[in-house]
N, C-alpha and C positions, 0 to 999 in steps of 0.2 A: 148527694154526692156530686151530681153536677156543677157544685159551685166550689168546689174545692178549685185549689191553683194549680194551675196544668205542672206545676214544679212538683208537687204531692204525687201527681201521677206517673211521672217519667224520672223520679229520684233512684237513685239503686237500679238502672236498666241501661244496658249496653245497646248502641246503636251502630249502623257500620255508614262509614263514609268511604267514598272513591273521590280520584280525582279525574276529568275530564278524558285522558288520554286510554284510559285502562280498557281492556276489552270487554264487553258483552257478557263474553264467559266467562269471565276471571269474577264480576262482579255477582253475577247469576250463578255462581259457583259459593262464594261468600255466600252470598244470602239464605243457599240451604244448608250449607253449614253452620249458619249462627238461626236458622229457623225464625227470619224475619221476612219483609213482605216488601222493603222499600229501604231504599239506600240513599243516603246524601250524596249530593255530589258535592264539591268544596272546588273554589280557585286554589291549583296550586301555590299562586304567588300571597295572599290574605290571610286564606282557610275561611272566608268566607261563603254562604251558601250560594250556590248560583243553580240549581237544580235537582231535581228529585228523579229516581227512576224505580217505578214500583214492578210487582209481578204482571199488571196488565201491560205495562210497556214492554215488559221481553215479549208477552204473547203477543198484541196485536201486531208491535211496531219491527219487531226481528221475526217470530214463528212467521207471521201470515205472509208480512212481506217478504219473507223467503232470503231476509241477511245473512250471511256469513257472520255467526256472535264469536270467530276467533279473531277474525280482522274490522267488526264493527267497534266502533269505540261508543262506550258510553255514552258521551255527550249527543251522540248521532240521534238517539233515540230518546234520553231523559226530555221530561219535562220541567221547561229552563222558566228559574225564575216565578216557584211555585209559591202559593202563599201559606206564611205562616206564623206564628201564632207568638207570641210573650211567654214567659213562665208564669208571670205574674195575672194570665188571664185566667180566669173560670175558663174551668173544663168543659161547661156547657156552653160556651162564644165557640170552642172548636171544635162539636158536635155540630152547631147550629153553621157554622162557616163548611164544614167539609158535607154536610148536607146539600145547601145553597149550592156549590161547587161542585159536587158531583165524584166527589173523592174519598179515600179509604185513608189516608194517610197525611198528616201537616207536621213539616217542619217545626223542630221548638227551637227560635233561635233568640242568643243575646243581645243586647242593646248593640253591639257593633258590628251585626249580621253573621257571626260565628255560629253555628248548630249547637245546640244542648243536649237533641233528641229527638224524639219523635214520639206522635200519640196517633190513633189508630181510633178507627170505630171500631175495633175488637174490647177496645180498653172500656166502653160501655158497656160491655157484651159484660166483660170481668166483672164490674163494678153489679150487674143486674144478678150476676149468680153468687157473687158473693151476699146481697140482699138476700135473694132467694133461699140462701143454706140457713143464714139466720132465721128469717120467717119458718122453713120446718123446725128448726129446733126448737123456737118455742112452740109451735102447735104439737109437737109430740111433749114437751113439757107440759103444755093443757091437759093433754090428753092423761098424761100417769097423772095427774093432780083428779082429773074428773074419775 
């Protein structure tokens, strides 16, 4: 499964983008509403990618430091200029890259740095129990055969 093309994986899946000026809140608001964990950011003037802001930057970078997330903007806090990945790569280059990196979350973006999407180390997570439900069903098919 790992080798499958990161486009297999982020096909059919809604992703949310902001743009640089938007609040804190508005954005961290978004994200439990659509039950996701990291948000594009986009140049307004492009729609190109210029930044990521996931749930550890609301916590470290607004909770701890004690921001104001109605008058923080986005940009203040994202992390700009994250790196990310092709469609066209194996799904295992961007396990093996947000490893190295130290990250939960990469950008899928097209050849003229516009967003696709986004894939997640959860999405391994998917992939290891979707294996896993198949391996019981056939060992309980063993089992009524034995």
């Amino acid at each position: 499964m790992p080798s499958r093309a990161i486009i297999k994986v982020i096909q059919n899946r809604n992703f949310l983008t902001s743009t640089p000026e938007k609040s804190v809140k508005a954005v961290a608001t978004h994200m439990q509403a659509m039950h996701v964990g990291a948000t594009l950011v986009i140049s307004p003037i492009d729609g190109r990618l210029i930044g990521i802001c996931t749930e550890r930057d609301l916590a470290f970078k607004v909770l701890v430091a004690g921001l104001d997330p109605l008058t923080t903007p986005v940009e203040a806090i994202m992390t700009p200029n994250p790196t990310a990945i092709g469609p066209d790569k194996p799904f295992g280059h961007a396990l093996h890259l947000m490893h190295e990196g130290g990250f939960r979350h990469m950008p899928v973006i097209a050849p003229d740095g516009r967003p696709i999407g986004v894939v997640s180390a959860a999405d391994a997570l998917g992939l290891e129990i979707f294996n896993f439900g198949s391996e019981l069903s056939r060992r309980e098919q063993i089992t009524e055969i034995l």
